[in-house]
Backbone as ProteinMPNN parsed JSONL, in Angstrom:
{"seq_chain_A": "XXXXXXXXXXXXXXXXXXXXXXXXXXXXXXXXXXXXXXXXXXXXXXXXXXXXXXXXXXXXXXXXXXXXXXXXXXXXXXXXXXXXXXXXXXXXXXXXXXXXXXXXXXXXXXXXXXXXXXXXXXXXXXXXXXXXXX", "coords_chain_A": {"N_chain_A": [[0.839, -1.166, 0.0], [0.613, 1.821, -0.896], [1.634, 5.425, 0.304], [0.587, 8.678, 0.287], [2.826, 11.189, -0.386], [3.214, 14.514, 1.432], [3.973, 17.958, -0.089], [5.491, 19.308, 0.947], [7.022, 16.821, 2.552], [7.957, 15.154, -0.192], [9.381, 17.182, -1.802], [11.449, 17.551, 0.025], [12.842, 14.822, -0.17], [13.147, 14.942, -3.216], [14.989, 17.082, -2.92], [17.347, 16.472, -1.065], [17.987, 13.646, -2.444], [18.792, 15.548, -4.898], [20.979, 17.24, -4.077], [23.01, 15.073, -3.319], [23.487, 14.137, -6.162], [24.357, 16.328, -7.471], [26.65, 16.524, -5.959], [27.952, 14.363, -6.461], [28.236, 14.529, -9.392], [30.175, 16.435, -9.28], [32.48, 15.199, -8.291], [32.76, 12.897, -9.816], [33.826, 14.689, -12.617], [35.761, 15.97, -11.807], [37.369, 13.693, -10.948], [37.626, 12.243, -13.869], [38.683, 14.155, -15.438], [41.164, 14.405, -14.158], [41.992, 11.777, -14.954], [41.652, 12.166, -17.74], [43.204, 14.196, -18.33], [42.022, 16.355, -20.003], [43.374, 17.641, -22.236], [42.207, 17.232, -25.019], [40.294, 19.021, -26.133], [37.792, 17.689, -25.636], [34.327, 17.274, -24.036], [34.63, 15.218, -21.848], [34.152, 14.552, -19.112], [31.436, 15.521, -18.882], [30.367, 13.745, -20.942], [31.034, 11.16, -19.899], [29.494, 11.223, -17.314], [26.627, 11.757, -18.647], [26.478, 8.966, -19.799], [26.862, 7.036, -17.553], [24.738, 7.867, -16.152], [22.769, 7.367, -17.411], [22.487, 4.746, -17.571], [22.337, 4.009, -14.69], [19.629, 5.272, -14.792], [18.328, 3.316, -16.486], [18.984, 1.033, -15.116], [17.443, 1.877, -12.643], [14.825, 2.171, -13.875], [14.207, -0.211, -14.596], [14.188, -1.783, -12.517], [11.933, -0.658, -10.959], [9.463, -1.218, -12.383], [9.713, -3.898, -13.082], [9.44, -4.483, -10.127], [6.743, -3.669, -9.748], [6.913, -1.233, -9.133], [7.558, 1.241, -6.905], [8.074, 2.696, -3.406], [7.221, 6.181, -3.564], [8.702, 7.119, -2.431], [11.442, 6.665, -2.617], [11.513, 6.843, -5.314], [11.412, 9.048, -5.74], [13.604, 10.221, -4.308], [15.838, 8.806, -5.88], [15.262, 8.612, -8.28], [14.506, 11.291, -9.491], [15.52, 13.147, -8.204], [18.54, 12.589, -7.21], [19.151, 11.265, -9.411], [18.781, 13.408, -11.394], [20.053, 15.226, -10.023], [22.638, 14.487, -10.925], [22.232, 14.226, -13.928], [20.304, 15.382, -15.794], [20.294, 14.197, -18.427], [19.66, 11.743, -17.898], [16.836, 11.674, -17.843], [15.809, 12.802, -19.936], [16.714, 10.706, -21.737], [15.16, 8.443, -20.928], [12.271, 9.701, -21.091], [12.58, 9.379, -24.133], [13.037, 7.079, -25.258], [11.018, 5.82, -24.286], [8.578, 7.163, -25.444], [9.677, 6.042, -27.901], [8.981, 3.451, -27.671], [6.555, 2.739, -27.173], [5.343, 3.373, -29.706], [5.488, 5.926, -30.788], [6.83, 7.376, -32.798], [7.323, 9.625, -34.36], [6.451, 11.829, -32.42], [9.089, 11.016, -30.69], [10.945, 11.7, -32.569], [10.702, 14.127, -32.648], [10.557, 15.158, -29.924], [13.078, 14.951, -29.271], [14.764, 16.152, -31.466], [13.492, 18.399, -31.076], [14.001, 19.258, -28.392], [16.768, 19.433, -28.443], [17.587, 21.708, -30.5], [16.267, 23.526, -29.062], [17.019, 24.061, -26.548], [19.621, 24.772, -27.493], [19.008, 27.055, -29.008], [18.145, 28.829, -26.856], [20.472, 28.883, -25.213], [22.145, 30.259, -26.867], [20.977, 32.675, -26.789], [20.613, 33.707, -24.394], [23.378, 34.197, -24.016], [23.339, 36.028, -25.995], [21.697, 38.355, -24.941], [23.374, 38.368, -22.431], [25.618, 39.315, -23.122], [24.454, 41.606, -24.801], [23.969, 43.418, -22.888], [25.998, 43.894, -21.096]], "CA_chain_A": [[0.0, 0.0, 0.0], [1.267, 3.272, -0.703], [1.293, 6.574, 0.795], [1.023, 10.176, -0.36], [3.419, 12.202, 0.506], [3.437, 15.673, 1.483], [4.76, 18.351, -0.821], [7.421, 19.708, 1.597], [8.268, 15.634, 2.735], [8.164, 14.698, -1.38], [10.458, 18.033, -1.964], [12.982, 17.228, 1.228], [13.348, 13.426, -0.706], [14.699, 15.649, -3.924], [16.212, 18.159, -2.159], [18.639, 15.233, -0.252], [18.848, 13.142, -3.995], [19.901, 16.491, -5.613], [22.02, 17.536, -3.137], [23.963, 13.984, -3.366], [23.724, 13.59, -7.489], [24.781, 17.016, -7.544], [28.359, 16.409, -5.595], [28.52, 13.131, -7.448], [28.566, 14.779, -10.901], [31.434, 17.452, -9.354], [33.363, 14.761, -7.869], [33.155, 12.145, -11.274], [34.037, 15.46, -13.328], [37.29, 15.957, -10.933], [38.106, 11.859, -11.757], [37.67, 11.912, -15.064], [39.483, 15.198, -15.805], [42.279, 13.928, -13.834], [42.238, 10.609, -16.08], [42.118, 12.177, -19.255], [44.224, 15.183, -18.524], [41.11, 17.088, -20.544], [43.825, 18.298, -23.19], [41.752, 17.179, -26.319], [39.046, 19.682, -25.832], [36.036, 16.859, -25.943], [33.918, 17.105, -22.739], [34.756, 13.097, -21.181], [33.288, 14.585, -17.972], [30.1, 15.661, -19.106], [29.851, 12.418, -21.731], [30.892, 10.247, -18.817], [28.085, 11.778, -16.221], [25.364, 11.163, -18.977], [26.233, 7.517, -19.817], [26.512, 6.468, -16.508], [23.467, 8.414, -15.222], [21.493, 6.514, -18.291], [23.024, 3.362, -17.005], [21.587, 4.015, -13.821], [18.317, 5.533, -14.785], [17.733, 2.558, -16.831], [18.223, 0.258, -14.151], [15.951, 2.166, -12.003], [13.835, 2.008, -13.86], [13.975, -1.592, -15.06], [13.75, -2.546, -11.131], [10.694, -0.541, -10.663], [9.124, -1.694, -12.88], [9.809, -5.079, -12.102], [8.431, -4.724, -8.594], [5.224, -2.814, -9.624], [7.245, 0.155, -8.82], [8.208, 1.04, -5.463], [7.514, 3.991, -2.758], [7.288, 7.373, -4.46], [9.647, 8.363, -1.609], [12.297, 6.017, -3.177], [11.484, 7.495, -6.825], [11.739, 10.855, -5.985], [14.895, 10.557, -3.721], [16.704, 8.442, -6.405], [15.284, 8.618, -10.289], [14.241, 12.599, -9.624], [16.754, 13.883, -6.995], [19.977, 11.581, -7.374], [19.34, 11.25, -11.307], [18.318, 15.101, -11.802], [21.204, 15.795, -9.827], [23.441, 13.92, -11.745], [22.113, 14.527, -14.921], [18.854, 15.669, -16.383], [20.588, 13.758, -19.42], [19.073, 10.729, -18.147], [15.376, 11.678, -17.966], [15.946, 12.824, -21.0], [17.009, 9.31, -22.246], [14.092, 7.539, -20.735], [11.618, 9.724, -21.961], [12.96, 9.353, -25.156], [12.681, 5.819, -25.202], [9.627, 5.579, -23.493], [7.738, 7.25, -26.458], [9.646, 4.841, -28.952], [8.516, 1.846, -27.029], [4.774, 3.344, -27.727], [5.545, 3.396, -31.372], [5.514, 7.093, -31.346], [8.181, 7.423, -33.4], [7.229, 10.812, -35.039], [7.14, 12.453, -31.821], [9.998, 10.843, -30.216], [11.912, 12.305, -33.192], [10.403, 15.967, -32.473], [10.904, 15.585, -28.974], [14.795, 14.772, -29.215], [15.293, 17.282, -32.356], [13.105, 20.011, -30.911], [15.029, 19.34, -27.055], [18.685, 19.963, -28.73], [17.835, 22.74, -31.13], [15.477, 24.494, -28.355], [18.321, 24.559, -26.18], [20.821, 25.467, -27.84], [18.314, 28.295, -29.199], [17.456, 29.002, -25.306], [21.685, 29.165, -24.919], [22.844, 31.05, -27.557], [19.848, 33.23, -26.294], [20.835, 34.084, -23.385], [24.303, 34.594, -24.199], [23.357, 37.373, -26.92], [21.1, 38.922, -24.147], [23.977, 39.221, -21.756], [26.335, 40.264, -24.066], [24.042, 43.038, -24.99], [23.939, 44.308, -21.676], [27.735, 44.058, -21.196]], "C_chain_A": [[0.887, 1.232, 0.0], [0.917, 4.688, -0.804], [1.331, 7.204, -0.248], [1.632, 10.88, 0.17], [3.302, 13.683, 0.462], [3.9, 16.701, 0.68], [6.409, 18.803, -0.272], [7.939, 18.126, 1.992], [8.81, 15.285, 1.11], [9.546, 16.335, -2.15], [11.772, 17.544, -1.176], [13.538, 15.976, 0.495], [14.122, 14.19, -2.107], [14.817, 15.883, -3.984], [17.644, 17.154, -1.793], [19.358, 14.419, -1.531], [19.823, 13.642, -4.679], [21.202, 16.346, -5.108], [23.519, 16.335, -3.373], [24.427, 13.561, -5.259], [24.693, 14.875, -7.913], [26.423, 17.089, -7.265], [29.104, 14.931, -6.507], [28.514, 13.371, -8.783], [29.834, 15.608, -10.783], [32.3, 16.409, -8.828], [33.671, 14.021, -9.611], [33.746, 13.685, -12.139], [35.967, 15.703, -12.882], [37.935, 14.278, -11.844], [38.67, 12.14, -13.126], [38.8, 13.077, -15.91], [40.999, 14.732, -15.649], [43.118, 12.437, -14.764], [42.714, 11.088, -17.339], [42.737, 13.158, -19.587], [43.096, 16.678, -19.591], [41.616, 18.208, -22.141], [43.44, 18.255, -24.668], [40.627, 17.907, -26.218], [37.57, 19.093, -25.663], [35.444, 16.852, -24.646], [33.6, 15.725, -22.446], [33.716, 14.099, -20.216], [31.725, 14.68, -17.999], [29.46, 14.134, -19.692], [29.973, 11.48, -20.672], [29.63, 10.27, -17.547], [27.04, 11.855, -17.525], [25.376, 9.691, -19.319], [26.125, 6.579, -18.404], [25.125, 7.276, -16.042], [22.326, 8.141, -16.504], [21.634, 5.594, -18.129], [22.089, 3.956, -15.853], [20.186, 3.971, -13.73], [17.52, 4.052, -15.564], [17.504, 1.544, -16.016], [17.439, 0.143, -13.079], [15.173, 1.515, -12.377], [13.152, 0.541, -14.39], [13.215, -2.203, -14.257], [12.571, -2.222, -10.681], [9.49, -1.258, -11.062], [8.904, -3.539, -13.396], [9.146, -5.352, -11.291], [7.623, -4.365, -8.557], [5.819, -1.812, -9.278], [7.518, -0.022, -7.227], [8.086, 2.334, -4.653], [7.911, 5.041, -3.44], [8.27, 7.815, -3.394], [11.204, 8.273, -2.534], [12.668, 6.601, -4.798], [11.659, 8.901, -6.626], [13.155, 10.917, -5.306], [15.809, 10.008, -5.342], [17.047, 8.908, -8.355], [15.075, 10.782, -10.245], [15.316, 13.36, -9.098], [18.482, 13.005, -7.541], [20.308, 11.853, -8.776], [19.891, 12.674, -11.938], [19.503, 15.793, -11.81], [22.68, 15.821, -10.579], [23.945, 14.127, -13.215], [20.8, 14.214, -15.55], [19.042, 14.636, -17.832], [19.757, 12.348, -19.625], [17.758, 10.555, -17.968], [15.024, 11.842, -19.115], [15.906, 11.733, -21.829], [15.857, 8.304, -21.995], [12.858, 7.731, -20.937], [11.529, 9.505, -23.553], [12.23, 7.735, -25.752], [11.695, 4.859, -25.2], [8.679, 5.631, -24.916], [8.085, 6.39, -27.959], [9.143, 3.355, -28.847], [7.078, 1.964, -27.585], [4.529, 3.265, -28.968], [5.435, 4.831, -31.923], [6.624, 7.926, -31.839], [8.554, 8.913, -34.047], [7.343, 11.799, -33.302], [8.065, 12.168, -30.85], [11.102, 11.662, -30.738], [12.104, 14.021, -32.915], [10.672, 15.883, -31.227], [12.89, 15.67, -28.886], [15.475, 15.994, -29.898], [14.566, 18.984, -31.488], [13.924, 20.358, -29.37], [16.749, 20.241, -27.816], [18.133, 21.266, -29.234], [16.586, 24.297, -30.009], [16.333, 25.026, -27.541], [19.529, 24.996, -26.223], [20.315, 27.058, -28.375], [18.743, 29.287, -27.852], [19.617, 29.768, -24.792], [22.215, 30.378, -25.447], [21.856, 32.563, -27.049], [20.202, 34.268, -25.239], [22.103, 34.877, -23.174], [24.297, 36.026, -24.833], [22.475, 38.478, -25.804], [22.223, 39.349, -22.771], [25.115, 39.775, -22.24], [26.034, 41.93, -24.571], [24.123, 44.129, -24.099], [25.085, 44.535, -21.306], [27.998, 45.639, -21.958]], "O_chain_A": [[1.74, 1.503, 0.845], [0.168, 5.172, -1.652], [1.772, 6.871, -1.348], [1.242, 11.37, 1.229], [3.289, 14.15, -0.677], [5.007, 16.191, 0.503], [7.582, 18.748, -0.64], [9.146, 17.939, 1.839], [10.026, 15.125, 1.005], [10.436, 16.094, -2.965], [12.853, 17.234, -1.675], [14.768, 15.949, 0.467], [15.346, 14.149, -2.229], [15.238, 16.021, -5.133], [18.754, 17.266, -2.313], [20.563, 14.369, -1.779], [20.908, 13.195, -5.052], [22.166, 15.669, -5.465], [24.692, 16.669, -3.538], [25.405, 12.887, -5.581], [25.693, 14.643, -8.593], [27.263, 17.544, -8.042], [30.218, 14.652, -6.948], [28.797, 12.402, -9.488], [30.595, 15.681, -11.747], [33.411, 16.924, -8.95], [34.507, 14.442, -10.41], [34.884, 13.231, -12.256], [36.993, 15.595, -13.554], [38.596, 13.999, -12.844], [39.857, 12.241, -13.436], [39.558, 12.763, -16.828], [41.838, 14.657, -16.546], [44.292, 12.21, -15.061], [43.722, 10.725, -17.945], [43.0, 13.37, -20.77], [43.559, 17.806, -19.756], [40.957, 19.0, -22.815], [44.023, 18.942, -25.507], [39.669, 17.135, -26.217], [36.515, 19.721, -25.58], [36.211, 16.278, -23.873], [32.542, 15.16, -22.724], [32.58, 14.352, -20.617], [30.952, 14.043, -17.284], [28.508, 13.513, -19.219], [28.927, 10.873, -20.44], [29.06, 9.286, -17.074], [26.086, 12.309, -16.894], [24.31, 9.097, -19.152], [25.402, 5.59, -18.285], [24.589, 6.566, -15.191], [21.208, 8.655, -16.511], [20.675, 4.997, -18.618], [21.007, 4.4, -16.235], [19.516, 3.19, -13.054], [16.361, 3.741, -15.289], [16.395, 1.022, -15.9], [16.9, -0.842, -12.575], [14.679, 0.537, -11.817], [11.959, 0.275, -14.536], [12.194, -2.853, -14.482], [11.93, -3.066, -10.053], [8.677, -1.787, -10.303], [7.959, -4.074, -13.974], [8.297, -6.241, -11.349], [7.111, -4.408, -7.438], [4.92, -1.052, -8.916], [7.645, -1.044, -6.553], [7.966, 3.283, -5.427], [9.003, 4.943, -3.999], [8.673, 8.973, -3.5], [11.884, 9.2, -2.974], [13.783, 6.737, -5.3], [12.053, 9.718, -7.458], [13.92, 11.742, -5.805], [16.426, 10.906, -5.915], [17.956, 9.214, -9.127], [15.64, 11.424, -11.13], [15.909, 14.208, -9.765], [19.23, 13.367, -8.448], [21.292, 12.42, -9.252], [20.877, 12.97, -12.613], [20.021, 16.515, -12.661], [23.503, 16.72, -10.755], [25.074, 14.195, -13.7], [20.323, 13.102, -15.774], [17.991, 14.274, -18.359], [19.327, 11.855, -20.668], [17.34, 9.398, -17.912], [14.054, 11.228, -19.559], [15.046, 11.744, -22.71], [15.638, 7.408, -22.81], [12.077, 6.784, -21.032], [10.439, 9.471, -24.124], [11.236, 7.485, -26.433], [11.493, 3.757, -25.709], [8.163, 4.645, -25.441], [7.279, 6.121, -28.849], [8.986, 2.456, -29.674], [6.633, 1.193, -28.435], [3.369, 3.065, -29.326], [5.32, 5.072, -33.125], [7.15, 8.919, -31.337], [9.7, 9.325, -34.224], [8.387, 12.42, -33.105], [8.061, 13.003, -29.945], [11.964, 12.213, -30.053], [13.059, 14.797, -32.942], [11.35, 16.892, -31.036], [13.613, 16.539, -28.399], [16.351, 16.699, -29.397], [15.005, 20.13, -31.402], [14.398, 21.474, -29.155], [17.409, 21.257, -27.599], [18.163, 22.131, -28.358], [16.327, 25.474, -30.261], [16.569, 26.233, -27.577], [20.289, 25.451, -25.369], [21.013, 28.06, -28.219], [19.499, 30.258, -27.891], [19.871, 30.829, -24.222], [22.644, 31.326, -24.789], [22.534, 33.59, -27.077], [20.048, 35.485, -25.339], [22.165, 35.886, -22.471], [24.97, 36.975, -24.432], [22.787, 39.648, -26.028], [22.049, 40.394, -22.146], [25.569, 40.78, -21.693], [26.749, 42.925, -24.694], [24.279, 45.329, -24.329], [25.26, 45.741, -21.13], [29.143, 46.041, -22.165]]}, "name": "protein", "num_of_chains": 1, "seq": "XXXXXXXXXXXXXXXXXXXXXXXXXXXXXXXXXXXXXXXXXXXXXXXXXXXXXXXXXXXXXXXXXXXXXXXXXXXXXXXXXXXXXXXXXXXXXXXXXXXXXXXXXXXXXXXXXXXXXXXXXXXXXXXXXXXXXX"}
C-alpha cells in the first residue's frame, strides 16, 4: 500500500537526492578530468556523467518496474533527486525511449530534435542577451 506524501516531505526526498547527485557529478568530473588530462578539448566529464546516469536511470527504472514500482519516496529521492542531480541527461534518455517503445516514433523524433535545437536556441539566447547588456 502506498502513501502520499506531502509536498514539503516529497520536496525534502529531492532536495537530499539532488544535493547527493549534484556532488557526485562534481566529484566524477574531478576523476575523469584527472584521467584524461582534458587536453583534447572533448567534454569526457560531461559524456561520462550522462552515460553512466542513463546506465543508472535505466536500471531504475527496469527494477521498478519489475516490482510494480516502489515507494514514491524512493522514486523521488533516487530517479528525480539523485538522477536530476546527476544529470537531467538521463530523464531525457528515458523519456525518449519511453515514447519509442509506444511506437511514437514521429514524436519521439520531435521531442529529441526540438530538445537539442530548443536549447541550444534558449543558450545562444541568453548569451546574446547578456552580451548586450555588457
Amino acid at each position: 500500500m502506498s502513501t502520499t506524501l506531502s509536498p514539503l516531505a516529497a520536496s525534502a526526498y529531492v532536495a537530499a537526492g539532488g544535493a547527493a547527485g549534484a556532488l557526485g557529478r562534481y566529484q566524477l568530473g574531478r576523476v575523469v578530468t584527472h584521467w584524461t588530462g582534458a587536453s583534447d578539448g572533448f567534454p569526457w566529464p560531461t559524456f561520462a556523467a550522462n552515460v553512466i546516469g542513463c546506465l543508472a536511470m535505466g536500471l531504475l527504472f527496469g527494477w521498478l518496474a519489475r516490482h510494480g514500482g516502489a515507494s514514491e519516496s524512493l522514486r523521488l529521492l533516487l530517479g528525480v533527486g539523485l538522477l536530476g542531480g546527476f544529470t537531467t541527461f538521463s530523464a531525457f534518455s528515458l523519456e525518449l525511449m519511453l515514447l519509442a517503445q509506444r511506437g511514437a516514433m514521429g514524436l519521439a523524433f520531435l521531442y529529441a530534435a526540438g530538445s537539442v535545437m530548443a536549447g541550444l536556441g534558449a543558450l545562444y539566447g541568453g548569451l546574446v542577451i547578456v552580451r548586450a547588456a555588457a
